[in-house]
Each structure stands twice: as C-alpha cells, then as structure tokens.
C-alpha positions in Angstrom: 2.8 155.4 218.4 2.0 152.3 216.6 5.3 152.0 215.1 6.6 151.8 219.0 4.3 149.5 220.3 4.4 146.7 217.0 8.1 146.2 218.1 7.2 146.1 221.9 4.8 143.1 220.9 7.3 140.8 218.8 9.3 140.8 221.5 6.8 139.9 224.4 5.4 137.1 221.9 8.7 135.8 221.2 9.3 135.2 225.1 6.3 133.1 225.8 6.0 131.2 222.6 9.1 128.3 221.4 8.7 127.1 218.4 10.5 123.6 217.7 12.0 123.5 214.1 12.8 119.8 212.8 14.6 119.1 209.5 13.3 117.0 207.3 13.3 113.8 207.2 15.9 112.2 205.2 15.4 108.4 203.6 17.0 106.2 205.8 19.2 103.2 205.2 17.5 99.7 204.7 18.2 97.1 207.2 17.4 93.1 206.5 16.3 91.0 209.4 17.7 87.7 209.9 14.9 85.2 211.6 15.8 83.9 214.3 13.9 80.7 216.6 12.1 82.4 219.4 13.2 81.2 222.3 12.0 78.6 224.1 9.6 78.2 226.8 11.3 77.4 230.1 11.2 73.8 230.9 10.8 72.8 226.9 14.1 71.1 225.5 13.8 71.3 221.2 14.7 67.7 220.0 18.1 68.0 218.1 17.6 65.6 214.9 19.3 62.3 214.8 20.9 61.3 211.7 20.3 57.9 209.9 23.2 55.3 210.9 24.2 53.2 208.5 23.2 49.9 208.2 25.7 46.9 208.4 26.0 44.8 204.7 27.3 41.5 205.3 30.6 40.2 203.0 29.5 37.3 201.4 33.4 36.0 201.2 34.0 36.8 205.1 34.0 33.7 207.3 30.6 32.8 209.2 30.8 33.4 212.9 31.8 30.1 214.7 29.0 28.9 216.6 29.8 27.7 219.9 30.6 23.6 219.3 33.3 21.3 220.5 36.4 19.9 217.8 37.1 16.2 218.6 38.1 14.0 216.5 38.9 10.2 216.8 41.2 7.6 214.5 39.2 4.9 213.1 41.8 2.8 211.6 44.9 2.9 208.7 42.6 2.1 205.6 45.5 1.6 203.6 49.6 1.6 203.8 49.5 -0.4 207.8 52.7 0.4 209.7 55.8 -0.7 208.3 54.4 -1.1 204.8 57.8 -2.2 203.0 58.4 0.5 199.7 61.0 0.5 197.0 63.4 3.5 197.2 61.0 6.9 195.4 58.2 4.6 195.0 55.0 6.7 195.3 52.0 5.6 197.2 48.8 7.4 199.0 48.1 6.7 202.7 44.4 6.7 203.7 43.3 7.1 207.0 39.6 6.9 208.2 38.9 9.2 211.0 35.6 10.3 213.1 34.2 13.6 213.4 33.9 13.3 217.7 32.6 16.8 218.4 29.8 18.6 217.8 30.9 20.6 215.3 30.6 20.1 211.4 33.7 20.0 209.5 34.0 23.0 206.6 37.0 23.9 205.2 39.3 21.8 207.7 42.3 20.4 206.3 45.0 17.7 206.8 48.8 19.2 207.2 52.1 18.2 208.0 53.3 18.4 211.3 56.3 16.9 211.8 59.0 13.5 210.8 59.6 12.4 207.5 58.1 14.9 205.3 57.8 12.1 202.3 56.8 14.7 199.7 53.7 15.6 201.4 51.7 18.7 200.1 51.8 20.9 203.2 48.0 20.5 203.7 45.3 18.6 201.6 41.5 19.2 202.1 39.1 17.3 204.2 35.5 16.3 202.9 33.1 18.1 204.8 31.9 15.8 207.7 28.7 16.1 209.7 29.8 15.3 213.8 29.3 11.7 214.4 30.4 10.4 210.8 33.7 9.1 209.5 35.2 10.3 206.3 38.2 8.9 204.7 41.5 11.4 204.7 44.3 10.9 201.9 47.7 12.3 201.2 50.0 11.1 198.2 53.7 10.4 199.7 56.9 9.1 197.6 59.1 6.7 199.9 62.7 8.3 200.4 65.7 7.2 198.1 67.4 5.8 201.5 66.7 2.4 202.7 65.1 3.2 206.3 62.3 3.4 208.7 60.6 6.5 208.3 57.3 8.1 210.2 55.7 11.0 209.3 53.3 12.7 211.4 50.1 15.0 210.2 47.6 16.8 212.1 44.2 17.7 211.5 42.9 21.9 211.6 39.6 23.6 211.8 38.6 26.2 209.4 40.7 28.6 211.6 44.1 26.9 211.6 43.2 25.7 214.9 44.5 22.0 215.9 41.8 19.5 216.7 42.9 16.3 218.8 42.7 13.3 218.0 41.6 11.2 221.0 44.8 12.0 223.7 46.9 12.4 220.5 47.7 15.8 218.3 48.4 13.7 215.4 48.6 10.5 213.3 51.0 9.2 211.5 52.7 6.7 208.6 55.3 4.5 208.7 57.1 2.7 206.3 59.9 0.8 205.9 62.0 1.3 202.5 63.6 -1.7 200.9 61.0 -4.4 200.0 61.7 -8.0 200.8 60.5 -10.3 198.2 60.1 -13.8 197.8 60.0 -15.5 193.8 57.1 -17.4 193.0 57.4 -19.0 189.8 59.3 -16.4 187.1 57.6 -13.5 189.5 58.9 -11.8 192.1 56.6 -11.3 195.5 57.1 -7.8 196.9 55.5 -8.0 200.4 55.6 -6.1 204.3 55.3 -8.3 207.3 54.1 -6.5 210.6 54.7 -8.3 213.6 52.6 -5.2 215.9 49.8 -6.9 213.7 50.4 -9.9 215.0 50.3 -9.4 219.1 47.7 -7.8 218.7 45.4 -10.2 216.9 46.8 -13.0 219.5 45.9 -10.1 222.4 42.5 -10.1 221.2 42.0 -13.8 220.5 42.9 -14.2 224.3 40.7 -12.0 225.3 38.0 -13.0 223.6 38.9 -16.7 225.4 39.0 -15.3 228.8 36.1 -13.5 228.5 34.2 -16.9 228.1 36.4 -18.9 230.9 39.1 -20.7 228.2 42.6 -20.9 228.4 45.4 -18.5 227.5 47.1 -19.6 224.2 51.0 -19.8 224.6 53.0 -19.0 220.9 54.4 -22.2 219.1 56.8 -21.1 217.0 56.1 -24.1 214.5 52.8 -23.0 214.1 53.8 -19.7 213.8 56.3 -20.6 211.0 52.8 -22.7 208.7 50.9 -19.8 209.1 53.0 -17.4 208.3 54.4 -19.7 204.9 50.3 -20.0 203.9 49.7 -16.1 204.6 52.7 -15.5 201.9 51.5 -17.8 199.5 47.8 -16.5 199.5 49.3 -12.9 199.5 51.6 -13.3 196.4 49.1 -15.6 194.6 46.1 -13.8 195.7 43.5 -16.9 196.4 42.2 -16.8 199.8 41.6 -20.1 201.1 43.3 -23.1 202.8 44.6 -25.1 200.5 47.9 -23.6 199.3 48.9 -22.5 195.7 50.8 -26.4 195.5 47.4 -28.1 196.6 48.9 -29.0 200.0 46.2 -29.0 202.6 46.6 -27.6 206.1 47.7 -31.1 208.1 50.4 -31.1 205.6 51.6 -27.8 205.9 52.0 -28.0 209.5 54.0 -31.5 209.1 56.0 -29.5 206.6 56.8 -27.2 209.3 57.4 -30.0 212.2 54.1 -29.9 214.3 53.3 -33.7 214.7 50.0 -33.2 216.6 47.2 -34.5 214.5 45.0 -31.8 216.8 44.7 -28.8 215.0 42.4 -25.9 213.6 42.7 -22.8 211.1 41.3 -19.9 210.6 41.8 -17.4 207.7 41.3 -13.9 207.6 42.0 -10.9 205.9 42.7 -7.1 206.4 43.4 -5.1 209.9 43.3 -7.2 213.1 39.9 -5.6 214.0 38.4 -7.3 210.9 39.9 -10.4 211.2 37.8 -10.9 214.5 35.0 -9.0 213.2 34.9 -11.7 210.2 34.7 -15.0 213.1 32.3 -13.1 215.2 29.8 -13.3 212.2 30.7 -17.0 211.2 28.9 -19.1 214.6 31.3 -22.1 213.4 34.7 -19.9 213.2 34.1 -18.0 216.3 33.5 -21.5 217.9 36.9 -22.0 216.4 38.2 -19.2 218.2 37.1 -20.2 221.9 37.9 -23.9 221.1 38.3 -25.7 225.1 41.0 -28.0 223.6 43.8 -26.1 222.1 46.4 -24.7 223.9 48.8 -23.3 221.3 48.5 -20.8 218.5 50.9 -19.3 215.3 49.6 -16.4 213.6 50.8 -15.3 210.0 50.5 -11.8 208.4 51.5 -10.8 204.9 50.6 -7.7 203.3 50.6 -7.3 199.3 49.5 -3.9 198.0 48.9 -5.6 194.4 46.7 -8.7 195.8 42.6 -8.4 196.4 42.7 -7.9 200.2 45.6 -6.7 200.8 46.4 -8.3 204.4 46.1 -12.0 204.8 45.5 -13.8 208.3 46.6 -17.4 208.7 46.0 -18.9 212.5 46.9 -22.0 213.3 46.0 -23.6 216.5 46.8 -27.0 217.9 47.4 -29.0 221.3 50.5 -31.4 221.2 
C-alpha cells in the first residue's frame, strides 16, 4: 500500500510546488566609462575659453604714421646761380636755393627731384636737411651746363616722405636758368667771364619807386646814360672784385658819368651787392643811403648789374641818379 501511495504524493507535490532553476552566473565582459560633463542646469550657459590674441610688435624700419599736419612750402630766394647765369659749354656748377618750411609739418626724409626742362645732369632726387615748420634750409643740386650754346631752365619739385608733391606758394616747382656761352670782357692780360640780368634790374628800379612813392617822391624815369656808368662801374668792381666807388683806374663817380655823356653836375650813387632784395635791405640800414634813395631832387636813375661767380659778392649794384 505504501508503495501506491509514495508515487500518488510526488505527483500531487510536483503540481503545487515550481521550482525556478538559474544557471550560473558566468563572468561578464568589462565595460570602461567615458566621463562625461553633467549637464547643465537650465538657464546656466558654461563660458567657452577665449584664447590669447596676439599682441601687435611694431617694425622698427616701417614708416611712422603721418600725423595730421599741412605741407607748404615757400621760395625764399636763388642763393646762388640767379637767372640767366652765363656758363661755358659742360661747365659744372651747383644751384642753391633757400626755401621755407610753410606748414606745419616737419620735414624727414623729403627730397628734391626733377620734374621737368633741361635735365642738366641732375641726380633724379637729392636729400633735403630735415627742417622744423617755420625755418628755412638751403636746398642744392650739382648741374653741368649743356655742350650747346642756349637758354636752358630746368624745373625741380620738392616731395614729402611719401612721394607726395608739396607746393611751393601757387607754384609746383622752381627752377634754374642759365644761359650757355659766357660773355667776357679783358681786363689787363685776364679775361672777365660775367652774366648780366636785366629781370634784376626792373626790379630793383620797381622797388626803388616804390619805396619813393610810398613817402610822396617822384617816379624816377630811365636815363640811358646813367644806365650805361653804372653798368661800366658794376663790371669793373665785378671782374676786379673791390667794392667801392672809385673805379679800378681811380676815376671817381663825376667822371665816369662825363665819360658816359651826363653833363649834370647833380648826381648821387649808391652801391650794392647781391639779389635786389639785399641791395635795398643794405640802404634801409644805412639812415644816409636810404636818404639817398628817397632824395626830392632827382628825377632820373641808371642801374648796373654784373654777376661774377669768382669775385667776393658775387652781384654788384651800381645806381646812378641825377636831375639834368
């Protein structure tokens, strides 16, 4: 009986009871974790990094920045070589120009250049000295006459640091002019190379008329017999180089100007020497000259102008003034 009913029981206990069976665990494969940022809280923005600029280095040899001044620039006066210097054919020579810094800015690195005419062996630019604005400096270029007997002008122009023009007064450039093919005039065994300049001369008349009216005197009319003493006495002081009235043969002025026809026995002179500027600039400072110059009782005048390159002055001024 019990061998019936132990069968009967495995069967009823197998119907109420499950049993789970799980296999054993088996080693499992190793994952690594990458970190990550956790993310951000809403309304929070994580500052992305800035990275250093670079700083700017300056190039010592790169031009300074212009600052913002004014070019001008104004001509003075020909310090050497006046227009229509006489020259042998190829002679060389330098011209010298004095010129004023106008603006407001300081000339560095400006230069002097050819511009146009008779290129006379210029370089085609020379340097400038540096010039505070509001001084004067003296500008030179060395020239060689041309092998033709002529007029010739050549023009030049002055540049900033830039290669950018600077005017001088109205005018984009100054010049030279000479005159090739000397005349000469023999003094003894010696031979007088000299230039005449008849511009010169109006002008110094122009001024010395001026310079009457200003002060109620007459206009002085030209008398070409005056003109023809002074002129002889300019030469003579010129090639001789003496400055002074009696001439290189000891004749005094009354003579010279009965030499040349004028009769009246009413007469002054006045001697000068360089540009027409400085010939009136030299009476201005002499009380007794500039007396000289306004005199109430002439009424004619002859101017003479001689320029030697070789003498001490250079120019020489003879006026001769007279009433008949």
């Amino acid at each position: 009986m019990y061998k019936k009913i132990l069968p009967l029981l495995l069967i009823l206990l197998s119907s109420c009871v499950t049993v789970s069976s799980e296999s054993a665990p088996t080693d499992a494969p190793i994952h690594f974790v990458t970190s990550t940022l956790p993310p951000t809280k809403q309304g929070l923005t994580v500052p992305t990094p800035i990275p250093p600029t670079a700083t700017a280095t300056l190039d010592p040899s790169a031009p300074t920045p212009t600052t913002n001044c004014r070019d001008s620039a104004a001509f003075v006066e020909d310090v050497t070589i006046p227009d229509n210097t006489n020259f042998k054919q190829g002679e060389s020579f330098t011209k010298t120009w004095k010129l004023q810094n106008a603006g407001t800015c300081d000339w560095k690195g400006y230069t002097v250049a050819f511009a146009s005419g008779e290129r006379m062996d210029a370089l085609d630019s020379v340097p400038v000295p540096e010039t505070a604005a509001d001084s004067t400096v003296d500008v030179s270029v060395d020239l060689v006459a041309p092998s033709v007997d002529g007029q010739y002008l050549g023009s030049f122009k002055l540049l900033n640091e830039r290669g950018e023009l600077v005017p001088i007064g109205i005018e984009k450039t100054f010049w030279v002019k000479i005159v090739v093919g000397e005349a000469s005039v023999q003094f003894g065994t010696t031979n007088c190379y000299y230039t005449t300049n008849a511009e010169y001369v109006q002008q110094l008349i122009d001024r010395i008329n001026q310079a009457r009216a200003d002060v109620g005197r007459s206009i002085l009319t030209v008398n070409p017999k005056l003109t023809a003493a002074a002129q002889g006495h300019s030469l003579d002081m010129a090639c001789n180089d003496f400055f002074k009235h009696n001439g290189s043969d000891g004749l005094w002025t009354g003579k010279r100007l009965l030499n040349a026809g004028y009769t009246s026995t009413y007469y002054l002179e006045l001697l000068a020497f360089g540009l027409p500027g400085d010939a009136m600039n030299q009476w201005k400072l002499d009380p007794l000259q500039w007396d000289n110059v306004i005199n109430s009782r002439v009424t004619e005048i002859g101017v003479g102008y001689v320029f030697v390159r070789t003498s001490s002055y250079g120019g020489y001024w003879t006026v001769d003034m007279g009433r008949p």
